[in-house]
MIMI-215554 format. One record per residue (C-alpha): residue number from 0; residue in one letter; chain; y, x negated, z. Coordinates in pm, whole numbers, plus 32768, in hexadecimal, padded with zeros to 4 digits. Example, Ala and Ser with C-alpha at 12.3 -4.5 7.8 and 13.67 -1.06 7.14 Angstrom:
BEGIN
pos, code, unit, py, px, pz
0, A, A, 7E3E, 7B32, 830C;
1, S, A, 7F96, 7AA9, 82CA;
# end
This chain:
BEGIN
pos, code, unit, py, px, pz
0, X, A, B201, E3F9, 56D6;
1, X, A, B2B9, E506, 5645;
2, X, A, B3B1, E54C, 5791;
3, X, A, B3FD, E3A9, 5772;
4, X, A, B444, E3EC, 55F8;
5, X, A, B535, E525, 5664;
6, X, A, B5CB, E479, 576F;
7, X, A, B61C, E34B, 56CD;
8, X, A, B6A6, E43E, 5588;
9, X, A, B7A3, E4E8, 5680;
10, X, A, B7F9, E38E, 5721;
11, X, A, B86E, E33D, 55CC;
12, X, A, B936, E445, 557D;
13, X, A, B9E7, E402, 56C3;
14, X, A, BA0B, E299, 56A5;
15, X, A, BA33, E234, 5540;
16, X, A, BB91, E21E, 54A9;
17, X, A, BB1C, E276, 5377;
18, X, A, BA92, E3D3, 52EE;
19, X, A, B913, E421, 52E7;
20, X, A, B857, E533, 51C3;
21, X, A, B7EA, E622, 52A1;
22, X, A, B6B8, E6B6, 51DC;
23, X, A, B642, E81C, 5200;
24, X, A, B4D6, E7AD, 5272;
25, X, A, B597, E6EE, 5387;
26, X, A, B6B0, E802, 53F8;
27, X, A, B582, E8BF, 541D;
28, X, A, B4A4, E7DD, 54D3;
29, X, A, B5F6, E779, 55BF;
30, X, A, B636, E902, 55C2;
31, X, A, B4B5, E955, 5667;
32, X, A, B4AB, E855, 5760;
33, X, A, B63E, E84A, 57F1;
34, X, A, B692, E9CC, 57AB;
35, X, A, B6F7, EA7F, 5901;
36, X, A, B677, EBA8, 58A0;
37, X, A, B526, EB0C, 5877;
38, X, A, B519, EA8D, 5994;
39, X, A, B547, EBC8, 5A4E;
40, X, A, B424, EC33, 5981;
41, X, A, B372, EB2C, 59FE;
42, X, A, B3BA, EB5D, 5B6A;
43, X, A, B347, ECE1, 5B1C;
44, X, A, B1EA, EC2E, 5AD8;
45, X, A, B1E7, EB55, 5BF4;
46, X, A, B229, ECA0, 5CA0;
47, X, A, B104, ED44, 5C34;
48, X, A, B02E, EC14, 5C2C;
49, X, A, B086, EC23, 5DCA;
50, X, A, B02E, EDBA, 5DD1;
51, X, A, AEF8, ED6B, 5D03;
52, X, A, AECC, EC97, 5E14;
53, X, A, AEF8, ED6B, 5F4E;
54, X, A, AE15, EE32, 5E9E;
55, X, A, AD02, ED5A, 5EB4;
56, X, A, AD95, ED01, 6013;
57, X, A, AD0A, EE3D, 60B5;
58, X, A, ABA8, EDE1, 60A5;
59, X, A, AC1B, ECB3, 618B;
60, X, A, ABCB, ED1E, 62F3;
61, X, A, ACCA, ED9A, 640D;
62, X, A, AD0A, ED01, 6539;
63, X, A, AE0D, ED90, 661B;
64, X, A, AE6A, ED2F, 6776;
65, X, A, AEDA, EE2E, 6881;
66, X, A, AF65, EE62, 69C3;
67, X, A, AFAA, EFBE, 6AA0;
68, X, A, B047, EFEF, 6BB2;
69, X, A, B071, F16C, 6C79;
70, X, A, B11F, F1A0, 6DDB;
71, X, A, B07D, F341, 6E22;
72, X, A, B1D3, F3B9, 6EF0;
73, X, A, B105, F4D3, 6F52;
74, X, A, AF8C, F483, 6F0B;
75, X, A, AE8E, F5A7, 6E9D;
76, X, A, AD90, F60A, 6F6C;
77, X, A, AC2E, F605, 6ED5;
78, X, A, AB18, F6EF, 6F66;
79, X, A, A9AC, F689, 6F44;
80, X, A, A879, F73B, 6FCC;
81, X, A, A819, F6FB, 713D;
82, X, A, A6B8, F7A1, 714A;
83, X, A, A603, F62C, 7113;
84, X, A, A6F5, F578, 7209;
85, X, A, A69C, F66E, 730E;
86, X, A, A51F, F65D, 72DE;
87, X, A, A541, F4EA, 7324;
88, X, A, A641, F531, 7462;
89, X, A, A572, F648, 74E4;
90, X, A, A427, F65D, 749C;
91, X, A, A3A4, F701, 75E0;
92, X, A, A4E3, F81D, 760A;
93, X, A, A4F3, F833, 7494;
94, X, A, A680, F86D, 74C0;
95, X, A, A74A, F8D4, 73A3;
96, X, A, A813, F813, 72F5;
97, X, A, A88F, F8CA, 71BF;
98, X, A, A945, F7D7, 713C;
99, X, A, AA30, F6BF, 7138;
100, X, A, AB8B, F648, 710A;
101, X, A, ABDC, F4ED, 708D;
102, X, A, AD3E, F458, 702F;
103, X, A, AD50, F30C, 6F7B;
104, X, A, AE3E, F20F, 6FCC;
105, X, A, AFA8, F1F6, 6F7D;
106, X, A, AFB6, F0B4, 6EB7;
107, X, A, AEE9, F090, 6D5F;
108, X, A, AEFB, EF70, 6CAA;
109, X, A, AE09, EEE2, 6B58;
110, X, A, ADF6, EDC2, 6A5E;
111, X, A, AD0E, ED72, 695D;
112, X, A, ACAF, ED3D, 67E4;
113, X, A, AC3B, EE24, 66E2;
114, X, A, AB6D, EDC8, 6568;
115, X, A, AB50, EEC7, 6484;
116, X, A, AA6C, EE54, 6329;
117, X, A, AA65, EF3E, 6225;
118, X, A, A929, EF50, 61BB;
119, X, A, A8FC, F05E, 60A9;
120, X, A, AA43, F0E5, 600F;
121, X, A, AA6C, F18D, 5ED3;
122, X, A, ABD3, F1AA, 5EC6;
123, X, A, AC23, F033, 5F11;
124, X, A, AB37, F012, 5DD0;
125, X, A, AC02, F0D9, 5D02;
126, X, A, AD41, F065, 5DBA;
127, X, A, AD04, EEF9, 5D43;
128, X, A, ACA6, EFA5, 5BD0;
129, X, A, ADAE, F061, 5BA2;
130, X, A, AE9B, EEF3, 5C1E;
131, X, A, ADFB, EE52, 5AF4;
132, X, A, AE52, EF15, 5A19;
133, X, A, AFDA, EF32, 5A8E;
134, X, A, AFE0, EDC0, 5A7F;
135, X, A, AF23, EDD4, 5913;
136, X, A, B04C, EEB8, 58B8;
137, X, A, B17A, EDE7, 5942;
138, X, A, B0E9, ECD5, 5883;
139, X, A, B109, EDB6, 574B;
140, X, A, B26C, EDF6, 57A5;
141, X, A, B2B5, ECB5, 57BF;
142, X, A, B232, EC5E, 5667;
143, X, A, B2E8, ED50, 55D0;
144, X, A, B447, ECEB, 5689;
145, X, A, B3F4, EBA8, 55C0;
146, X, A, B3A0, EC22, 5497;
147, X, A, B527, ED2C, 54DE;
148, X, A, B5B1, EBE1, 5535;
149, X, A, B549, EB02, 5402;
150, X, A, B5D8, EC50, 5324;
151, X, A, B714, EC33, 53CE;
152, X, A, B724, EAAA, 5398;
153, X, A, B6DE, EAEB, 5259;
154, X, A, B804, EBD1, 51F4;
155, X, A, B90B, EB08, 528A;
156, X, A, B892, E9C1, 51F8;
157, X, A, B884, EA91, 506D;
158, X, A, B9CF, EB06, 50EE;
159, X, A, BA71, E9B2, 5120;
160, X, A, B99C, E921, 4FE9;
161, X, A, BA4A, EA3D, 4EEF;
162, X, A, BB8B, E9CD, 4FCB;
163, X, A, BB7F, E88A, 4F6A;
164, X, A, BB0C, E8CB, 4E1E;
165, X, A, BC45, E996, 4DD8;
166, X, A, BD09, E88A, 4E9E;
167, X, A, BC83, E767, 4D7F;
168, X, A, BCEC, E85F, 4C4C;
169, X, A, BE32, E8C3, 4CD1;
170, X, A, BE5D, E73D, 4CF0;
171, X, A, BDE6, E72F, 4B62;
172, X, A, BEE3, E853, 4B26;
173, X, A, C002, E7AD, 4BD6;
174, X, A, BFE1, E67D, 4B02;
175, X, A, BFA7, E712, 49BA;
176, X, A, C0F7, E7AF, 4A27;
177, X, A, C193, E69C, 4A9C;
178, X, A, C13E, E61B, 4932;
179, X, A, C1CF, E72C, 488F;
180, X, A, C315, E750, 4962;
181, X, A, C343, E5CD, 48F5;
182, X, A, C345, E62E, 4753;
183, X, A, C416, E75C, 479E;
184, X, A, C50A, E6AD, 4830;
185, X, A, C4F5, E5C8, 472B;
186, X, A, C523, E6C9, 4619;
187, X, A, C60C, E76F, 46B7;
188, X, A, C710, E638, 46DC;
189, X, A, C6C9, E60B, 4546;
190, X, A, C6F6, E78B, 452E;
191, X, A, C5AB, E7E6, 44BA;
192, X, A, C555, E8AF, 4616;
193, X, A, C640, E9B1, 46E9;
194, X, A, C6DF, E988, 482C;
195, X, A, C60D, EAC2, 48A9;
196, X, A, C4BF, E9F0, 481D;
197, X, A, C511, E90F, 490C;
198, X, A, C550, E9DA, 4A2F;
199, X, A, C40A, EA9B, 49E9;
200, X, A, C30F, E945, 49EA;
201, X, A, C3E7, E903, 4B0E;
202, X, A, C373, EA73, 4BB1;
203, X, A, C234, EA55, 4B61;
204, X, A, C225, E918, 4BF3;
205, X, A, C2B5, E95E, 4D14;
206, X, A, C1C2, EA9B, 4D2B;
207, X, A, C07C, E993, 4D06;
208, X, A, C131, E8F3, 4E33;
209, X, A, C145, E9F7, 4F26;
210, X, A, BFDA, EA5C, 4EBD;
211, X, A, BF4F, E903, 4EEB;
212, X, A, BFEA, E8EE, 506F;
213, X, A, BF7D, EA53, 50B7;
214, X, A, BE1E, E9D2, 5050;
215, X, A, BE12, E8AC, 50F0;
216, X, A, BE8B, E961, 5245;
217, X, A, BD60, EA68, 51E7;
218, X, A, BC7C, E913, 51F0;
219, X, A, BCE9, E8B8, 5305;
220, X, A, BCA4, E9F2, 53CA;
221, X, A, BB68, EA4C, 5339;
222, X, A, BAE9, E8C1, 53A0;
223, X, A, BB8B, E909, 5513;
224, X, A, BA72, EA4C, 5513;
225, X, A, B969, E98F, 5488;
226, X, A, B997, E873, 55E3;
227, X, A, B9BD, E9B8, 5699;
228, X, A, B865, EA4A, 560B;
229, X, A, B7CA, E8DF, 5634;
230, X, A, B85E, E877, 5789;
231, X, A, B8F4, E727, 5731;
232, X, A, BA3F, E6BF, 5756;
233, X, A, BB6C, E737, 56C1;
234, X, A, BBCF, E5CF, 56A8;
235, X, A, BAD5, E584, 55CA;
236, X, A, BB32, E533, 5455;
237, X, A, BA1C, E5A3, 5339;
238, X, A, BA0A, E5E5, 520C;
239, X, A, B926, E6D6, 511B;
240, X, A, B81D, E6C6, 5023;
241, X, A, B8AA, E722, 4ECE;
242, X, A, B84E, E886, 4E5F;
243, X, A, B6FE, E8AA, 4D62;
244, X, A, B783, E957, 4C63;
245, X, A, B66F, E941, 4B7F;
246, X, A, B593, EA72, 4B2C;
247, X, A, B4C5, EAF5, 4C22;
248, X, A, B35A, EB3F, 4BE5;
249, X, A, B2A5, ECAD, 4C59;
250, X, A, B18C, EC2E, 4D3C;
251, X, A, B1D9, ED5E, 4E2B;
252, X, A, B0BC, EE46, 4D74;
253, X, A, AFD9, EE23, 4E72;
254, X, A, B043, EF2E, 4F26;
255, X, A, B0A1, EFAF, 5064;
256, X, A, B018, EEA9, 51AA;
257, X, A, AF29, EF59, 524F;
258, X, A, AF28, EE7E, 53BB;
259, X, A, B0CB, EEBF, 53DB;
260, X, A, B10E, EE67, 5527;
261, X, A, B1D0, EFE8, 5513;
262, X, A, B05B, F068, 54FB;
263, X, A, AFAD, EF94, 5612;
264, X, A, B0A4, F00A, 56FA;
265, X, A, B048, F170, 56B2;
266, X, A, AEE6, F10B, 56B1;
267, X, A, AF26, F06F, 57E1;
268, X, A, AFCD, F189, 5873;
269, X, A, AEA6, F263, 5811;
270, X, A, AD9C, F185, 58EA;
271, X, A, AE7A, F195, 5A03;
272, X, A, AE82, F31A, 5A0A;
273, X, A, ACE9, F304, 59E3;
274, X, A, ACD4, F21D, 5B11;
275, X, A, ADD7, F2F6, 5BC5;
276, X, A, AD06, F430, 5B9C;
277, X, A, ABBC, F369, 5C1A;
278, X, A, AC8D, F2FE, 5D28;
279, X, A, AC97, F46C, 5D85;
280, X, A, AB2C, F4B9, 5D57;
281, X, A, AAC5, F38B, 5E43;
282, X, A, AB8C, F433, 5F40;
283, X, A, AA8B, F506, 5F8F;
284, X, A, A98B, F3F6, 5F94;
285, X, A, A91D, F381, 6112;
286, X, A, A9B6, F224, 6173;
287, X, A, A911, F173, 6280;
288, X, A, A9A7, F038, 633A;
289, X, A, A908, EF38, 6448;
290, X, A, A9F7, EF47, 6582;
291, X, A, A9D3, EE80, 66B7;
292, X, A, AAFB, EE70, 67DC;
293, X, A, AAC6, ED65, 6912;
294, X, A, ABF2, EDC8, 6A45;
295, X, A, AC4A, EDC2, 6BA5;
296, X, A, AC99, EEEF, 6C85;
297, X, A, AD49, EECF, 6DCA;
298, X, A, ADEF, EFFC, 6EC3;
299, X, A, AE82, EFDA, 7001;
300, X, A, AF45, F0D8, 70BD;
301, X, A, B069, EFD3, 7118;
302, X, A, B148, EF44, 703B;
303, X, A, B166, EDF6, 710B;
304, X, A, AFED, EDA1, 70D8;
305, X, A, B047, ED31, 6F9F;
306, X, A, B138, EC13, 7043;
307, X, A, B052, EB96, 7164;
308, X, A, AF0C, EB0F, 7179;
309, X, A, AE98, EB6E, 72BE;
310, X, A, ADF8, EC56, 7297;
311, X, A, ADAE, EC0F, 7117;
312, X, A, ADA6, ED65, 700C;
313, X, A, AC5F, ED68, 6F5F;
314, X, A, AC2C, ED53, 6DBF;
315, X, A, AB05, EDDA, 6D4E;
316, X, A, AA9B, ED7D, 6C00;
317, X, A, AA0F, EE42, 6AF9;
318, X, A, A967, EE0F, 699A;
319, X, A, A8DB, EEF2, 686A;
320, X, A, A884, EEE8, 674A;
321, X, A, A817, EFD5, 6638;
322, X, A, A83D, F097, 64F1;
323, X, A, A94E, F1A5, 64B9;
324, X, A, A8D4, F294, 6385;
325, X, A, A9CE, F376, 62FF;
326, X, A, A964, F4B3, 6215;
327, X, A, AA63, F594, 6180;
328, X, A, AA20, F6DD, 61B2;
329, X, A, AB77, F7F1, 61A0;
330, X, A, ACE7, F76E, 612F;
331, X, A, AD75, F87F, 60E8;
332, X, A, AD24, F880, 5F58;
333, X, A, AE27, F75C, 5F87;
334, X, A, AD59, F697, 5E80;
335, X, A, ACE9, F7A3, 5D9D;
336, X, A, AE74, F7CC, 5D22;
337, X, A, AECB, F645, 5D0B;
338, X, A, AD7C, F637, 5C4F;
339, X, A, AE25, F75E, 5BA0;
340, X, A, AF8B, F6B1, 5B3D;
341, X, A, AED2, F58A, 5AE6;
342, X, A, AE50, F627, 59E8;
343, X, A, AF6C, F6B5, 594E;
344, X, A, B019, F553, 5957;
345, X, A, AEB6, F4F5, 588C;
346, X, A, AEE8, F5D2, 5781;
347, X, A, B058, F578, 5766;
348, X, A, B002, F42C, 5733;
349, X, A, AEFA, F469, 562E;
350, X, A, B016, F52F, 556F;
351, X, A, B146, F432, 55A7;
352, X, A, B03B, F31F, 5529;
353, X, A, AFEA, F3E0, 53F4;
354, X, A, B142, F43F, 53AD;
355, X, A, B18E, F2A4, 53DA;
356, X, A, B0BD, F24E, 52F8;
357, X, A, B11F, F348, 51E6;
358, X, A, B2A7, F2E7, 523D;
359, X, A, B25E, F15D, 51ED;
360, X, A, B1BC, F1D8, 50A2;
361, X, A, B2C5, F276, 5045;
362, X, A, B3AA, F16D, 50A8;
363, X, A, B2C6, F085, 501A;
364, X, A, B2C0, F13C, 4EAE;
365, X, A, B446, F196, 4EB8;
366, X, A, B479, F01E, 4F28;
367, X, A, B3A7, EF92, 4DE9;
368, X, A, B470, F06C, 4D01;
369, X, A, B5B1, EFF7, 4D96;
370, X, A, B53A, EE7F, 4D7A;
371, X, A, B4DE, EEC4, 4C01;
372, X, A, B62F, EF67, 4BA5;
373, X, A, B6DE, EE73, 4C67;
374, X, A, B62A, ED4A, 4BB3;
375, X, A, B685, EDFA, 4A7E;
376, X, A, B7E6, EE14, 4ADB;
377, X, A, B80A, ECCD, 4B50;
378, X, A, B793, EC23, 4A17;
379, X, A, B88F, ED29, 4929;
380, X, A, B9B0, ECD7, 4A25;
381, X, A, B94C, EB42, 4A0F;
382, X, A, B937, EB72, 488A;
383, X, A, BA8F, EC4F, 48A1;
384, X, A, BB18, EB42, 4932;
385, X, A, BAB8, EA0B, 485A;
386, X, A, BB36, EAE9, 474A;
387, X, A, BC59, EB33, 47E6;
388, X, A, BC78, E9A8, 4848;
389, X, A, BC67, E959, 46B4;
390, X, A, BD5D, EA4B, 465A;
391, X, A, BE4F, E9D5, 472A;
392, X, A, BE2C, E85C, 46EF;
393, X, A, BE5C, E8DB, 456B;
394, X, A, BF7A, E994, 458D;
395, X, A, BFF9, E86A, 465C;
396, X, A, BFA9, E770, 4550;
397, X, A, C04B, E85C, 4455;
398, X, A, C194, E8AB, 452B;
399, X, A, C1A7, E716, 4561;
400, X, A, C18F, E721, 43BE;
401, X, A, C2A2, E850, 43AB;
402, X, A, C1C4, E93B, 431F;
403, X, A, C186, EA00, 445B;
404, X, A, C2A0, EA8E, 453A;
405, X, A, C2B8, EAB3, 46C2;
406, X, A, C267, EC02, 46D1;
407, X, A, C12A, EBDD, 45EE;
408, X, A, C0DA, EAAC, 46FC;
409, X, A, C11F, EB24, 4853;
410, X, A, C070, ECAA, 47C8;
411, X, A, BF13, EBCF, 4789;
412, X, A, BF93, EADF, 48E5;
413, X, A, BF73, EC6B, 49A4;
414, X, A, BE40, ECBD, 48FE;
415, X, A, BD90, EB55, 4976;
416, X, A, BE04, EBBD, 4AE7;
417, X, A, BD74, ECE8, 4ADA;
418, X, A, BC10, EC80, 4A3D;
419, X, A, BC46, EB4B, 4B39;
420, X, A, BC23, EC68, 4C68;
421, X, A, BB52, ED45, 4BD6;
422, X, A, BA75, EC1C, 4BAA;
423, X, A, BA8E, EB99, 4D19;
424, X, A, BA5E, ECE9, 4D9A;
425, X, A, B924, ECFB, 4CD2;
426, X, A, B8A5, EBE0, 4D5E;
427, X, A, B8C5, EC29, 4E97;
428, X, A, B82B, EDA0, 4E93;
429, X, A, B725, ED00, 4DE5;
430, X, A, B6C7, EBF8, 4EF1;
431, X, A, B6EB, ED28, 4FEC;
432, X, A, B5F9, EDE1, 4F4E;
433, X, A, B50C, ECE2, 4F1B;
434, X, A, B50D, EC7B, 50A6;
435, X, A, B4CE, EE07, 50E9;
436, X, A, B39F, EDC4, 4FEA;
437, X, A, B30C, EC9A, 50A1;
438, X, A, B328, ED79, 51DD;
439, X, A, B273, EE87, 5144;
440, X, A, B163, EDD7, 50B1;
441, X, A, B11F, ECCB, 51C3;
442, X, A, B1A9, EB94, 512B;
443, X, A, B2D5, EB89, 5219;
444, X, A, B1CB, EACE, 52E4;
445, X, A, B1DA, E9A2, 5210;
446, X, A, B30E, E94C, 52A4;
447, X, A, B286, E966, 5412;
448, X, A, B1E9, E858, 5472;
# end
């Protein structure tokens, strides 16, 4: 149900004159299931779901077919006793014979089938173990890549929110200006205002311009990586949800997520090692494996026998079966010194774990401290600027009245700008940090369906 609802979202985008709100929940949701670099994530697990596999394929028996054939140039002579043969040749004059020469024939040639069964194996055990586990941790990584991914999404859409924030109060700006430039002119043709008063509202105005089309190109771009991020066409028209610019609340004390997917991939990576170092000790564990073979033999000593039927080469059959056991006994100390690294890689992990988890702590406590300040900031700059808003529609009112001239007016126009960006970029560190915060503490999830 949900890839109908996503396909029929993107079909919309592409198909509709008109321009859609693209909401955060559903840039994400598009974002997770169309991302290419998700999907190479998921083809990494489909990788090891097929090795986790193969694993589990070696308990399967093996049947091979074969087929030899030798020509012996110059065949080997093979001496065998002679004392029997000449008992049963001559009994009476009990003749010597001291032995015997035999040479096979030129012309060797066999076919047959072979099944091996493993029947007891300790390292196919472990083998399939330690698979498990390396798909367990691909999964991880590809739960974090989403979680990476719905950071990312998140950035650029804050980006292009504050973008079009500061797009709508340039737009105010510009026509409070607009207003403005319309009574100077009109005071200055009954010679209450200055030439130069003109020529600055016209300035400024010209100044709110240039920022407005630099902004809206800014838009523009930042939507253009947003369908990058989420795979949908660059055709596609959208538009955003506004900004929240309302004060945020501190649920974030909960402190740091202890099941980050940054964690089970170290745990992860631990398990592996410990099935990696059994895999070693079953090494020198016996294996033992049901074999059975059924073939055909046939020699001649000329090559044409095998092209004429008269008279016909003989095949002589053959069957076995049995049990093949194998018991380690001497490699060399081979296993003792993999046993050995394994070790080491052990205790590295145990350390890069630990030192993980004390990292995302600290990133964790430095990150909650940012969020407050930022919070803080943000609701001084939004203040700043309301204030700064008021003062300027005042001294407007008065310079309309004549009590107020244009340098008292465009001073407190200069000071609104600048509380207008510091407030924007307020806003937007704050919904950075906060999205850093939901990482931290697990509530990114929410938005990961």
């Amino acid at each position: 149900m949900k890839n109908k609802t996503t396909v029929l979202f993107l079909l919309i985008f592409c198909l509709s004159a008109q321009s859609q709100v693209l909401t955060l929940s559903e840039a994400i949701q598009t974002g997770i299931e169309h991302n290419l670099t998700l999907k190479e994530g998921e083809e990494d697990v489909r990788k090891m779901r097929f090795a986790k596999s193969e694993s589990r394929a070696r308990l399967l028996p093996v049947i091979e077919g074969f087929a030899n054939f030798q020509d012996h140039v110059e065949r080997g002579v093979q001496i065998t006793d002679g004392s029997t043969l000449s008992q049963l040749l001559y009994p009476v004059t009990h003749t010597d014979i001291p032995y015997l020469q035999n040479k096979g024939l030129r012309y060797n040639t066999s076919a047959g089938v072979q099944l091996v069964l493993p029947l007891y194996n300790q390292t196919i055990y472990t083998s399939m173990k330690i698979a498990d586990k390396m798909l367990e941790m691909s999964r991880y990584s590809m739960e974090k890549a989403k979680e990476d991914l719905t950071v990312e999404i998140c950035k650029i859409y804050y980006q292009a929110q504050i973008t079009t924030e500061q797009i709508n109060l340039i737009q105010k700006n510009r026509d409070v200006l607009e207003e403005l430039s319309a009574f100077t002119r009109a005071f200055n043709e009954n010679g209450m205002a200055l030439d130069v008063d003109v020529k600055r509202v016209e300035i400024n105005l010209e100044n709110l311009s240039v920022q407005c089309e630099n902004a809206k190109v800014l838009y523009e771009q930042q939507l253009n990586v947003l369908k990058y991020i989420l795979d949908i066409s660059p055709e596609s028209r959208f538009e955003l949800e506004q900004v929240d610019t309302s004060e945020q609340q501190n649920h974030f004390n909960t402190g740091l997520f202890d099941r980050l997917y940054e964690l089970k991939m170290l745990d992860a990576q631990k398990e592996i090692l410990e099935q990696q170092k059994k895999a070693v000790n079953v090494g020198y564990t016996p294996s033992l494996s049901f074999i059975t073979q059924l073939g055909t033999i046939n020699s001649v000593d000329n090559f044409d026998k095998y092209f004429y039927k008269e008279p016909p080469s003989e095949w002589h059959w053959a069957f076995y079966w049995g049990f093949s056991l194998k018991v380690p006994i001497f490699d060399g100390l081979a296993k003792k010194y993999q046993a050995d690294k394994i070790k080491v890689d052990y205790r590295k992990s145990k350390f890069a774990r630990e030192d993980a988890e004390k990292k995302l702590n600290e990133q964790y406590q430095n990150m909650l401290l940012e969020w407050e300040n930022n919070n803080r900031n943000f609701q001084r700059q939004k203040d700043n600027y309301t204030l700064a808003e008021e003062v300027y529609n005042l001294t407007f009112n008065r310079y309309k009245e004549g009590l107020a001239s244009m340098s008292e007016l465009l001073q407190d126009e200069m000071s609104e700008n600048n509380a207008q960006n510091n407030y924007l970029s307020a806003l937007y560190q704050c919904k950075v940090s906060e999205i850093g915060l939901m990482k931290l503490t697990g509530t990114i999830n929410n938005y990961i369906k």
